[in-house]
PQR file of N, CA, C, O and H, with PARSE charges and radii, in Angstrom:
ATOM      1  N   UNK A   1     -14.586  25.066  35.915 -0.4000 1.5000
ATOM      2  CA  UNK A   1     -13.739  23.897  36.092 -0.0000 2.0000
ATOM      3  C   UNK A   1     -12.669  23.866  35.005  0.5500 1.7000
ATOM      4  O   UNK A   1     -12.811  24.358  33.885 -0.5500 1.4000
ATOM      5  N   UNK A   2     -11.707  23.307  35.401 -0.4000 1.5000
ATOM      6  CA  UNK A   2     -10.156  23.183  34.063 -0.0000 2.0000
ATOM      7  C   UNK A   2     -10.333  22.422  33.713  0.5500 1.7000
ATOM      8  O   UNK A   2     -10.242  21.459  34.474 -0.5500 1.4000
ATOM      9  H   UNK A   2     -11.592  22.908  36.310  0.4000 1.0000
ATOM     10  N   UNK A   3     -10.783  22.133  32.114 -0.4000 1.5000
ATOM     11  CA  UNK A   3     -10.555  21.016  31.258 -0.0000 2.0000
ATOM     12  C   UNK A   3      -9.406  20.166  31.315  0.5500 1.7000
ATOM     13  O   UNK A   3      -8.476  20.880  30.941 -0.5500 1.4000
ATOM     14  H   UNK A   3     -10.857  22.915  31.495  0.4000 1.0000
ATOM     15  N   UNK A   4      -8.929  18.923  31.606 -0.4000 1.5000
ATOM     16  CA  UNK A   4      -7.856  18.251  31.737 -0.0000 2.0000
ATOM     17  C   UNK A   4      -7.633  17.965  30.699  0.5500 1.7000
ATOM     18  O   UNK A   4      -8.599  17.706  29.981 -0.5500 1.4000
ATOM     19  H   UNK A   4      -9.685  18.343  31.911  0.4000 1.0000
ATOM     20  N   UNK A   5      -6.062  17.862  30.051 -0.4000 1.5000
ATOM     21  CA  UNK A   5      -5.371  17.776  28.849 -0.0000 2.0000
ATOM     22  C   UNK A   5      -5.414  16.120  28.670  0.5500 1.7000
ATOM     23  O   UNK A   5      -5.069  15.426  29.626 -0.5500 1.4000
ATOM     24  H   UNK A   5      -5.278  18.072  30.635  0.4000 1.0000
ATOM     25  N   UNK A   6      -5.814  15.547  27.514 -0.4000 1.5000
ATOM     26  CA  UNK A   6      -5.632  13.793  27.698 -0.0000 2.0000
ATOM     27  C   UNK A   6      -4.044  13.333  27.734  0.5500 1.7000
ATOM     28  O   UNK A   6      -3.246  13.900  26.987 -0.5500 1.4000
ATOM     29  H   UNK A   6      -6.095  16.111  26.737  0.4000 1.0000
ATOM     30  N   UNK A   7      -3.655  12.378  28.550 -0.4000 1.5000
ATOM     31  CA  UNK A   7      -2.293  12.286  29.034 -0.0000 2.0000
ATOM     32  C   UNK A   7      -2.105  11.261  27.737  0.5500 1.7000
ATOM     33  O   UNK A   7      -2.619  10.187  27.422 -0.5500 1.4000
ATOM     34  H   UNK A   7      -4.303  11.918  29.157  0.4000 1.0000
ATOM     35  N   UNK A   8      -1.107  12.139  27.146 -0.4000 1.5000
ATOM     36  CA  UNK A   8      -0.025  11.108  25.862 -0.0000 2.0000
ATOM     37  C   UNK A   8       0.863   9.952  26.525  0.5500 1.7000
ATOM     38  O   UNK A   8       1.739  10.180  27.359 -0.5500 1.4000
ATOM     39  H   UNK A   8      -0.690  13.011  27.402  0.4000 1.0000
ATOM     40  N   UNK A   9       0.695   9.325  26.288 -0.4000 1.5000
ATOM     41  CA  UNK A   9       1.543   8.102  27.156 -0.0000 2.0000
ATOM     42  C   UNK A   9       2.564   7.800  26.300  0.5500 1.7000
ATOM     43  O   UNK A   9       2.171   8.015  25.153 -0.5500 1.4000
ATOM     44  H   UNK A   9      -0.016   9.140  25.611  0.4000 1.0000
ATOM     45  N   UNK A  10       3.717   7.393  26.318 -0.4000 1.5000
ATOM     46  CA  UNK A  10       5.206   7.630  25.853 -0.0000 2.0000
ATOM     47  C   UNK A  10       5.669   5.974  26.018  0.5500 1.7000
ATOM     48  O   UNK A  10       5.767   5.493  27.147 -0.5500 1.4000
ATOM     49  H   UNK A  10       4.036   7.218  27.249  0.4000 1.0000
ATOM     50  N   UNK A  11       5.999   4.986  24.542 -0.4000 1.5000
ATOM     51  CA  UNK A  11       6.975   4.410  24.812 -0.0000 2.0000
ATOM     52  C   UNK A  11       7.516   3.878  26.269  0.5500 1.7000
ATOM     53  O   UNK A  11       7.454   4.985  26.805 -0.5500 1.4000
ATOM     54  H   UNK A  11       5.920   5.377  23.625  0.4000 1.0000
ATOM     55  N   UNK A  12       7.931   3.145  27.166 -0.4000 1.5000
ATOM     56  CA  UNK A  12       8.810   3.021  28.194 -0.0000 2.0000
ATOM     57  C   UNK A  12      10.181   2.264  27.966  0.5500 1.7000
ATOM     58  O   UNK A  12      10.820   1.908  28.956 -0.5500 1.4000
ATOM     59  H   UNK A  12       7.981   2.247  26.731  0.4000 1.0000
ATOM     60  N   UNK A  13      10.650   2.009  26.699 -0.4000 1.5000
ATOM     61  CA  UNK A  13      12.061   1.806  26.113 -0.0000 2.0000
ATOM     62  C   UNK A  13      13.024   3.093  26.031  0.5500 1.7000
ATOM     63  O   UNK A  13      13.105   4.025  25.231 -0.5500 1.4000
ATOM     64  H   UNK A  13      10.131   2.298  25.894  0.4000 1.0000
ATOM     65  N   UNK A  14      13.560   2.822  26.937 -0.4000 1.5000
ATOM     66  CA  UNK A  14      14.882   4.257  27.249 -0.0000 2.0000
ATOM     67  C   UNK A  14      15.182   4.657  25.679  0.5500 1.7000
ATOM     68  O   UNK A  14      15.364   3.805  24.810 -0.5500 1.4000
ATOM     69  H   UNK A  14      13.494   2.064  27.587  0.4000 1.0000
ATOM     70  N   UNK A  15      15.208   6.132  25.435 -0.4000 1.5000
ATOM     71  CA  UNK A  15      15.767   6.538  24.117 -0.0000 2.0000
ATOM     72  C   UNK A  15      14.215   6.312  23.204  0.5500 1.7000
ATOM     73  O   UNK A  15      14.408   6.537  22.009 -0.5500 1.4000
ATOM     74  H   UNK A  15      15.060   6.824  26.141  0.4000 1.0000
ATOM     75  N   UNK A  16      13.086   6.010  23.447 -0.4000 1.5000
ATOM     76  CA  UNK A  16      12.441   6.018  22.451 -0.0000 2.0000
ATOM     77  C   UNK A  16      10.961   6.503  22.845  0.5500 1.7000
ATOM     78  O   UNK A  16      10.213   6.025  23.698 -0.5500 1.4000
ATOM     79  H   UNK A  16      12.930   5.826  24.418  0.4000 1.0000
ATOM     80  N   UNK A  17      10.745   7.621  21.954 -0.4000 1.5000
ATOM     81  CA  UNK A  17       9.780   8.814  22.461 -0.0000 2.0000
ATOM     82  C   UNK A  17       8.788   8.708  21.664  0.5500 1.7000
ATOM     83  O   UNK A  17       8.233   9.782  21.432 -0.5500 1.4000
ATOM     84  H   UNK A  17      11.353   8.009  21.261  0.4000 1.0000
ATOM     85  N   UNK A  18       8.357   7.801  21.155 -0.4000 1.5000
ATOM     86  CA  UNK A  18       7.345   7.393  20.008 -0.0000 2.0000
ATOM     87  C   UNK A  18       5.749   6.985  21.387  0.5500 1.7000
ATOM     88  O   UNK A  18       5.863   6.405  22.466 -0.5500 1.4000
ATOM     89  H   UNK A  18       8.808   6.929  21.343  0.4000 1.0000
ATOM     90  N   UNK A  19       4.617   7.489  20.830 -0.4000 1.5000
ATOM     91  CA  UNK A  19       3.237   7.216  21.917 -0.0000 2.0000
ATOM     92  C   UNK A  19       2.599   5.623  21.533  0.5500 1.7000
ATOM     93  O   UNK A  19       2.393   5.037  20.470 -0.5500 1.4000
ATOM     94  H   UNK A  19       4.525   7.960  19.953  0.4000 1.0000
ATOM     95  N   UNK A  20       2.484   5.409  22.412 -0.4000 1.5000
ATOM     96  CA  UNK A  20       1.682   4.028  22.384 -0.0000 2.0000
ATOM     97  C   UNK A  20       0.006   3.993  22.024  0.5500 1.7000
ATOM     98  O   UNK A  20      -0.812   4.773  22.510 -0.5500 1.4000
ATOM     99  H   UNK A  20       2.652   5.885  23.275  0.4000 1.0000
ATOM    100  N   UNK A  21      -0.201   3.254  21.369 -0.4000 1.5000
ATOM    101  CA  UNK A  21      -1.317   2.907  20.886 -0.0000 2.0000
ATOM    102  C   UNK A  21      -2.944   3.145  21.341  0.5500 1.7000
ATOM    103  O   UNK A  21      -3.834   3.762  20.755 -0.5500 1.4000
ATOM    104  H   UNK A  21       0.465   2.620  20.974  0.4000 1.0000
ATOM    105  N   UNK A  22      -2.962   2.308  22.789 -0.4000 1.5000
ATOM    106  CA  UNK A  22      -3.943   2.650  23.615 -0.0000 2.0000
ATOM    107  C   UNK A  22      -3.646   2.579  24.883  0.5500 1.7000
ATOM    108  O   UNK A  22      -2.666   1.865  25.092 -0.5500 1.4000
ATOM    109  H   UNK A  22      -2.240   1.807  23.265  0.4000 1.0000
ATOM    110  N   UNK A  23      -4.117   3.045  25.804 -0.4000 1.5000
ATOM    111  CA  UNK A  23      -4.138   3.954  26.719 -0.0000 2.0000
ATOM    112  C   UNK A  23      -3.249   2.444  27.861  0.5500 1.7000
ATOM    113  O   UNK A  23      -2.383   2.385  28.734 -0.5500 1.4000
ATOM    114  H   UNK A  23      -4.913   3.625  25.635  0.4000 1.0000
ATOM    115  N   UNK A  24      -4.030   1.613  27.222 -0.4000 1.5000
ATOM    116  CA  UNK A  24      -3.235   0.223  28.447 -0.0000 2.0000
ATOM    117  C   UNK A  24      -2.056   0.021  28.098  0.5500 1.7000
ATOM    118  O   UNK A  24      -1.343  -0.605  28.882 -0.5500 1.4000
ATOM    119  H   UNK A  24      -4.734   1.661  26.513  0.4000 1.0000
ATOM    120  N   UNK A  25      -1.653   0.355  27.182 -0.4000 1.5000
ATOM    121  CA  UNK A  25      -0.310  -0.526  26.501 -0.0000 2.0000
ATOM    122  C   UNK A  25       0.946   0.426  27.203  0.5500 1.7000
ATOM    123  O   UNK A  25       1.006   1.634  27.434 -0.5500 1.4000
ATOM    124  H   UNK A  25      -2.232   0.864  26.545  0.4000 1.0000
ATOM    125  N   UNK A  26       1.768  -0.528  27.395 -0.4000 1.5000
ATOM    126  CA  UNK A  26       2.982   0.209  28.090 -0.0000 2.0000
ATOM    127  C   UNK A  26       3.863   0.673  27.031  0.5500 1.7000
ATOM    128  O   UNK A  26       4.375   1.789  27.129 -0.5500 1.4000
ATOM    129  H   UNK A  26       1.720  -1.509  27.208  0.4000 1.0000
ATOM    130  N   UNK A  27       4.117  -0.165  25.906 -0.4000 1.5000
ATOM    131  CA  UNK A  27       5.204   0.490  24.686 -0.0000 2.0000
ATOM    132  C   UNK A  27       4.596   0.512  23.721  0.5500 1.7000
ATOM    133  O   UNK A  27       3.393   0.260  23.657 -0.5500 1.4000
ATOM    134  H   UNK A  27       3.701  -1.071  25.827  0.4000 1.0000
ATOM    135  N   UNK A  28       5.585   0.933  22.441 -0.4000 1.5000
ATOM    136  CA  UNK A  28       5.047   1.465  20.970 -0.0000 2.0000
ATOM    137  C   UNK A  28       4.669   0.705  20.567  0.5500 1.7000
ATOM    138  O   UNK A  28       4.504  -0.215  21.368 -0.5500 1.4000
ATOM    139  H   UNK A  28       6.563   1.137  22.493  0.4000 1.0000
ATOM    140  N   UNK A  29       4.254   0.427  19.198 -0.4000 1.5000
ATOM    141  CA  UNK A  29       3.783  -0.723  18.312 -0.0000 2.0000
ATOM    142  C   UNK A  29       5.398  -1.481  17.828  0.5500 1.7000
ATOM    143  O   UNK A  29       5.176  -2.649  17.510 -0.5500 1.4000
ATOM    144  H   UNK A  29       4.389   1.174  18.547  0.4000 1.0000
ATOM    145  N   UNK A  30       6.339  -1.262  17.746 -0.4000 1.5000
ATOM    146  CA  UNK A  30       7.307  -1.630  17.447 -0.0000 2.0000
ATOM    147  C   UNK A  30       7.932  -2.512  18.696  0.5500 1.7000
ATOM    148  O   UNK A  30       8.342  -3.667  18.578 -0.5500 1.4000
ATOM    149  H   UNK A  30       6.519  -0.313  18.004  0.4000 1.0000
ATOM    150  N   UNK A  31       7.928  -1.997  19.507 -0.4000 1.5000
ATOM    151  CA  UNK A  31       8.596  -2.942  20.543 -0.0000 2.0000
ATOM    152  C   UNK A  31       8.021  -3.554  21.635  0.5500 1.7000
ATOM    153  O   UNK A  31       8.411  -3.903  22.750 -0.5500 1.4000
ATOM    154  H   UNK A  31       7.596  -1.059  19.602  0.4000 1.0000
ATOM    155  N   UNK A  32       6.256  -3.616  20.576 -0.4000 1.5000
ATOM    156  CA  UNK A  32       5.272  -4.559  21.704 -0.0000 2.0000
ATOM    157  C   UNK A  32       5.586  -5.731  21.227  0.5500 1.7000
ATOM    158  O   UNK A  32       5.732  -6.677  22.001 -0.5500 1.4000
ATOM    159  H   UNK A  32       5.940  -3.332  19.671  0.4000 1.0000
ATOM    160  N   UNK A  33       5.784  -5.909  19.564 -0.4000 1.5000
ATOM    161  CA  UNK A  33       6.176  -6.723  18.995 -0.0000 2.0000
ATOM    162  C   UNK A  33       7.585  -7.509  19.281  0.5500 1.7000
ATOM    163  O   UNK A  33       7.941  -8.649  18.980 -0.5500 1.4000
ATOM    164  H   UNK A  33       5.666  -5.140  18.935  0.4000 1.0000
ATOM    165  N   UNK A  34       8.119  -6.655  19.845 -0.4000 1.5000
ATOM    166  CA  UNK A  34       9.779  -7.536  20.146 -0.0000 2.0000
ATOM    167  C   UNK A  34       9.326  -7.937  21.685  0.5500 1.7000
ATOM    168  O   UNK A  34       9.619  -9.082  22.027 -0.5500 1.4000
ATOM    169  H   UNK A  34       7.830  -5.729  20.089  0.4000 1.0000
ATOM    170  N   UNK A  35       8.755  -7.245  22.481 -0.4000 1.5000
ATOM    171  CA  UNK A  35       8.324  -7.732  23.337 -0.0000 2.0000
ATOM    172  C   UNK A  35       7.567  -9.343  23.873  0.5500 1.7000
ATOM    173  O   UNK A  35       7.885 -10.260  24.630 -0.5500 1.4000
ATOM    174  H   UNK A  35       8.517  -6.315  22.203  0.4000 1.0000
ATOM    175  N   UNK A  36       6.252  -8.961  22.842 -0.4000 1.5000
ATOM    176  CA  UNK A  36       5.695 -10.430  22.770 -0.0000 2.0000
ATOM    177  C   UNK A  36       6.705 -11.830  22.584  0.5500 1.7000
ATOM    178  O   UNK A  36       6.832 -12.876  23.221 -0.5500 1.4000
ATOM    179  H   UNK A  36       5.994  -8.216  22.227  0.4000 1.0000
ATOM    180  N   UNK A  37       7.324 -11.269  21.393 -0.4000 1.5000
ATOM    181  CA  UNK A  37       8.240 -12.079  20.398 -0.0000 2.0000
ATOM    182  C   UNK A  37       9.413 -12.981  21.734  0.5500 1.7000
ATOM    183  O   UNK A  37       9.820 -14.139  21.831 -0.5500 1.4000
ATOM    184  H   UNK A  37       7.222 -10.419  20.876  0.4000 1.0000
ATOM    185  N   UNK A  38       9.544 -12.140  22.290 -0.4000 1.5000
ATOM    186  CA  UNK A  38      10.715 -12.329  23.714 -0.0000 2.0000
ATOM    187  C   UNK A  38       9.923 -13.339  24.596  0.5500 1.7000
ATOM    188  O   UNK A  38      10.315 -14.495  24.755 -0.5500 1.4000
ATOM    189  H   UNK A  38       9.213 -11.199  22.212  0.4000 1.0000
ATOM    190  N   UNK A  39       8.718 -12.813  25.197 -0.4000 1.5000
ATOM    191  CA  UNK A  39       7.576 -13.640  25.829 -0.0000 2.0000
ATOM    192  C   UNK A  39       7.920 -15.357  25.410  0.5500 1.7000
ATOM    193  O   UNK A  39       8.454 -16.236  26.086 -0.5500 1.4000
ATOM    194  H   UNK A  39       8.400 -11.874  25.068  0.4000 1.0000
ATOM    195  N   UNK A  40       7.356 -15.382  23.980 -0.4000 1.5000
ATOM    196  CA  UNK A  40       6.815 -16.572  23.688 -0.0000 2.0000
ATOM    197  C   UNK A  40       8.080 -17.468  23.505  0.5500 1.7000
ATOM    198  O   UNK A  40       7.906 -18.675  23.338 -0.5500 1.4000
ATOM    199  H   UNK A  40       6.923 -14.668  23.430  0.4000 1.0000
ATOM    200  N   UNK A  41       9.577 -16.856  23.531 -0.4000 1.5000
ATOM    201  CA  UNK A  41      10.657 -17.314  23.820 -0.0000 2.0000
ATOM    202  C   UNK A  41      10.840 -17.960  25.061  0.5500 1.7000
ATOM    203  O   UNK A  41      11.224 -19.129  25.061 -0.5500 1.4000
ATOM    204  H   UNK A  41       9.719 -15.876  23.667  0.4000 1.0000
ATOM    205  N   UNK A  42      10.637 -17.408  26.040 -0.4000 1.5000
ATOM    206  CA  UNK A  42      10.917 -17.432  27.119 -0.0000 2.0000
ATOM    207  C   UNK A  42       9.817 -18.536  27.773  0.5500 1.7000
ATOM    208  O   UNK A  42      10.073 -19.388  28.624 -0.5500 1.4000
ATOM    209  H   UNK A  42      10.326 -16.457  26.040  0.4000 1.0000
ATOM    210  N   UNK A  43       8.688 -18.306  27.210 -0.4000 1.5000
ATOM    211  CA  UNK A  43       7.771 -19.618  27.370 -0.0000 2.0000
ATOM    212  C   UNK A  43       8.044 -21.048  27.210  0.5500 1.7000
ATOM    213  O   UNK A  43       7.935 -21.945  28.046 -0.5500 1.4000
ATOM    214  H   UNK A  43       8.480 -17.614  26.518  0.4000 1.0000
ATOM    215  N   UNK A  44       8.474 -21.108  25.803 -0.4000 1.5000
ATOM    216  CA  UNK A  44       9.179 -21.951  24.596 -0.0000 2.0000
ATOM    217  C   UNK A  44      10.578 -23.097  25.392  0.5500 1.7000
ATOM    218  O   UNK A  44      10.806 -24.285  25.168 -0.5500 1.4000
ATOM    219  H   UNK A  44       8.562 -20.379  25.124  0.4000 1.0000
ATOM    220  N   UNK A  45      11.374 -21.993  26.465 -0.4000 1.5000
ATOM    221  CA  UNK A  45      12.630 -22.430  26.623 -0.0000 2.0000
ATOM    222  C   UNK A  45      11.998 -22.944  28.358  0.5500 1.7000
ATOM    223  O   UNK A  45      12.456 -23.995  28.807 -0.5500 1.4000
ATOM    224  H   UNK A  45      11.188 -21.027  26.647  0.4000 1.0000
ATOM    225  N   UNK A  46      11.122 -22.264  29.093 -0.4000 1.5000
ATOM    226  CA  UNK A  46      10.965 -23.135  30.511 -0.0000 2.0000
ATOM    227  C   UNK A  46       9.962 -24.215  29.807  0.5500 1.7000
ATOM    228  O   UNK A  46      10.565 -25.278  29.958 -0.5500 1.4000
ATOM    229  H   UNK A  46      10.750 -21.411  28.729  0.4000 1.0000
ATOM    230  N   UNK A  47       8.846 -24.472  29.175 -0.4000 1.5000
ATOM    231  CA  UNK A  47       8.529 -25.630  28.667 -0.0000 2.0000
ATOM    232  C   UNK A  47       9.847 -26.956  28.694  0.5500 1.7000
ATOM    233  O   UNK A  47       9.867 -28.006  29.337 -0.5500 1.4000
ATOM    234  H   UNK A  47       8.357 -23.609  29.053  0.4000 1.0000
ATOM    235  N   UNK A  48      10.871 -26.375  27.709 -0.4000 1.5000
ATOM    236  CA  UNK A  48      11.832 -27.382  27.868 -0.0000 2.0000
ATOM    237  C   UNK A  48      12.375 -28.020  28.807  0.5500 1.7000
ATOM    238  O   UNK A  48      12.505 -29.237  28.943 -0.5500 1.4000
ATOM    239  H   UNK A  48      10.855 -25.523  27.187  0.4000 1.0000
ATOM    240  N   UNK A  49      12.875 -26.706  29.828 -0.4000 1.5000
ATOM    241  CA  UNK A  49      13.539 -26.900  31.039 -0.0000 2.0000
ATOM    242  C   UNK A  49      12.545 -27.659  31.869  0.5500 1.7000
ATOM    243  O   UNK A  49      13.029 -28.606  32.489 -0.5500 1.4000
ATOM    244  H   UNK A  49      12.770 -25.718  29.717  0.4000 1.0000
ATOM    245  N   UNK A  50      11.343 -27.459  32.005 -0.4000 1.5000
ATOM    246  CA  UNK A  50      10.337 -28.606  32.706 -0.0000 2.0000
ATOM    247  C   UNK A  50      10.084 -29.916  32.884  0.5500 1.7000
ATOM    248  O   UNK A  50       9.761 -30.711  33.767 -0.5500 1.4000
ATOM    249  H   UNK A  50      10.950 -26.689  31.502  0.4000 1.0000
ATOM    250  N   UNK A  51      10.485 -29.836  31.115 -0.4000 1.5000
ATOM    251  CA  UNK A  51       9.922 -31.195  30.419 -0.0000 2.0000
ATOM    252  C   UNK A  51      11.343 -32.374  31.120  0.5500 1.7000
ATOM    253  O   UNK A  51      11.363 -33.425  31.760 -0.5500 1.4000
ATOM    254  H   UNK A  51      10.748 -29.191  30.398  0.4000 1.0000
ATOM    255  N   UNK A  52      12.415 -31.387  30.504 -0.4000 1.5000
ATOM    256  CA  UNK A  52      13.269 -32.090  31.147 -0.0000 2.0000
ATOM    257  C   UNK A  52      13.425 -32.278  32.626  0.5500 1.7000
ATOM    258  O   UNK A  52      14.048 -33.325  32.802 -0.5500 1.4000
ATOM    259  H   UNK A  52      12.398 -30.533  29.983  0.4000 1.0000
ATOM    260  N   UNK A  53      13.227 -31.904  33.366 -0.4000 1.5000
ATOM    261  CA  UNK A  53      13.687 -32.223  34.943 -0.0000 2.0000
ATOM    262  C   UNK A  53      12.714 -32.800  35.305  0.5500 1.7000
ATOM    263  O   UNK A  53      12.758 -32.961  36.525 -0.5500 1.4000
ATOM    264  H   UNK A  53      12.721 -31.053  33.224  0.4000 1.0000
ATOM    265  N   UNK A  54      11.706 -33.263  34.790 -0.4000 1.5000
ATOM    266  CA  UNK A  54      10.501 -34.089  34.877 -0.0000 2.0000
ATOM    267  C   UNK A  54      10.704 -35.329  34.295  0.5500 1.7000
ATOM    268  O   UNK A  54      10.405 -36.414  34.793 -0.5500 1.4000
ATOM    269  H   UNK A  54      11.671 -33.133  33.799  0.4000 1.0000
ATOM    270  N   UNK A  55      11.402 -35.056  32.857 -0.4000 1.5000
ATOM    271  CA  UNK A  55      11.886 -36.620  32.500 -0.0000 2.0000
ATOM    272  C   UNK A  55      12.910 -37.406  33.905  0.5500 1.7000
ATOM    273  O   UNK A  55      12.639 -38.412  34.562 -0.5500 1.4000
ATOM    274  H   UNK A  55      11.644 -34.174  32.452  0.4000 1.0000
ATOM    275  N   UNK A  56      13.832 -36.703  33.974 -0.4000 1.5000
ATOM    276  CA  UNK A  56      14.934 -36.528  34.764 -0.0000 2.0000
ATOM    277  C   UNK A  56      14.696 -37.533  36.247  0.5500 1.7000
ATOM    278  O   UNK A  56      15.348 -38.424  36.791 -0.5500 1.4000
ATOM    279  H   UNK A  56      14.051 -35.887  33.440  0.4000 1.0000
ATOM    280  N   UNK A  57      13.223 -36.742  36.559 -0.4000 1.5000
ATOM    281  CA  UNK A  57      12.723 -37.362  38.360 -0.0000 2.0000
ATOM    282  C   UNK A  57      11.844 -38.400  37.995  0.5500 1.7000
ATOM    283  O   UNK A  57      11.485 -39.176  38.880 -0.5500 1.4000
ATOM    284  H   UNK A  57      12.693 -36.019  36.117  0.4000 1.0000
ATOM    285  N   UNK A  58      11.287 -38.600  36.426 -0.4000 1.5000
ATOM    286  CA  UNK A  58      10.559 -39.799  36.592 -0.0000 2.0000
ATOM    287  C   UNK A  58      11.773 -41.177  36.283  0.5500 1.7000
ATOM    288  O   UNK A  58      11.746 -42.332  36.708 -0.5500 1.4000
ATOM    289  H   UNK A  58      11.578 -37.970  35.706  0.4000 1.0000
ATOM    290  N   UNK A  59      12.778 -40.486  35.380 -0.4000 1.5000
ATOM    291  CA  UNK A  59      13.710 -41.591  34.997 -0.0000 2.0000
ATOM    292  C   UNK A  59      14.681 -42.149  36.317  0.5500 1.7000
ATOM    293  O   UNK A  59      15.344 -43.177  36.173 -0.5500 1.4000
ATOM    294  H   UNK A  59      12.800 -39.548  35.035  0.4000 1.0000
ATOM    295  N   UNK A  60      14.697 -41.510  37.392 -0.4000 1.5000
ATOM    296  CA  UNK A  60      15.265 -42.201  38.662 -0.0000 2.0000
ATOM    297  C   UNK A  60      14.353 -42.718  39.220  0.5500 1.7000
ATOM    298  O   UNK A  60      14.766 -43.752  39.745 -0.5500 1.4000
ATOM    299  H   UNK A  60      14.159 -40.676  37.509  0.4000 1.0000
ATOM    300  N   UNK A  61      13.279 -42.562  39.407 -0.4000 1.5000
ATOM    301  CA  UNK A  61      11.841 -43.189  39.982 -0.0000 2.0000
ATOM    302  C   UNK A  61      11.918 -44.583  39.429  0.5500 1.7000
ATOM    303  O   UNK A  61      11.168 -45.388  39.981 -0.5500 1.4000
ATOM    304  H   UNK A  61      12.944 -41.723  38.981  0.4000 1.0000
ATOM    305  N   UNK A  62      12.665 -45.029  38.459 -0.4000 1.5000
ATOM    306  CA  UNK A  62      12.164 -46.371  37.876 -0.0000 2.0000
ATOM    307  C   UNK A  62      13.487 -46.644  38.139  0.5500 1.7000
ATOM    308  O   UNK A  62      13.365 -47.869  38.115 -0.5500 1.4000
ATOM    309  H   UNK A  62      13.274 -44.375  38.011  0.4000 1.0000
ATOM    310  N   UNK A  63      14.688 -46.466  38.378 -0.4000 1.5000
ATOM    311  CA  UNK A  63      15.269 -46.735  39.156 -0.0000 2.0000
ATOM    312  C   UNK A  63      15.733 -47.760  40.065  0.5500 1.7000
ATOM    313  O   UNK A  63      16.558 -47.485  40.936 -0.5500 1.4000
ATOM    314  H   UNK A  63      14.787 -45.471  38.398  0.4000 1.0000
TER
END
């Protein structure tokens, strides 16, 4: 039988050829971090947008 080679998994940020950590992770250690960092942005800013259009439909409700 052919021993199978373990598959190096590569970064998926165009231009950057650096291997990722463990086997689940899609990018490097560097730009899991900008990654997350982006996430919890993006969390951060529809929270707002919620909060508001919710103020928004209860403040015509009283109306």
């Amino acid at each position: 039988m052919k021993k199978l080679k373990p598959r190096i998994k590569i970064c998926k940020v165009p231009g950057c050829h650096k291997e990722t950590f463990t086997d689940k992770s899609v990018f490097c250690g560097e730009h899991e971090r900008v990654f997350n960092s982006s996430v919890k942005t993006a969390e951060k800013a529809a929270m707002l947008v919620g909060s508001l259009v919710l103020k928004s439909l209860v403040g015509k409700s009283k109306k």
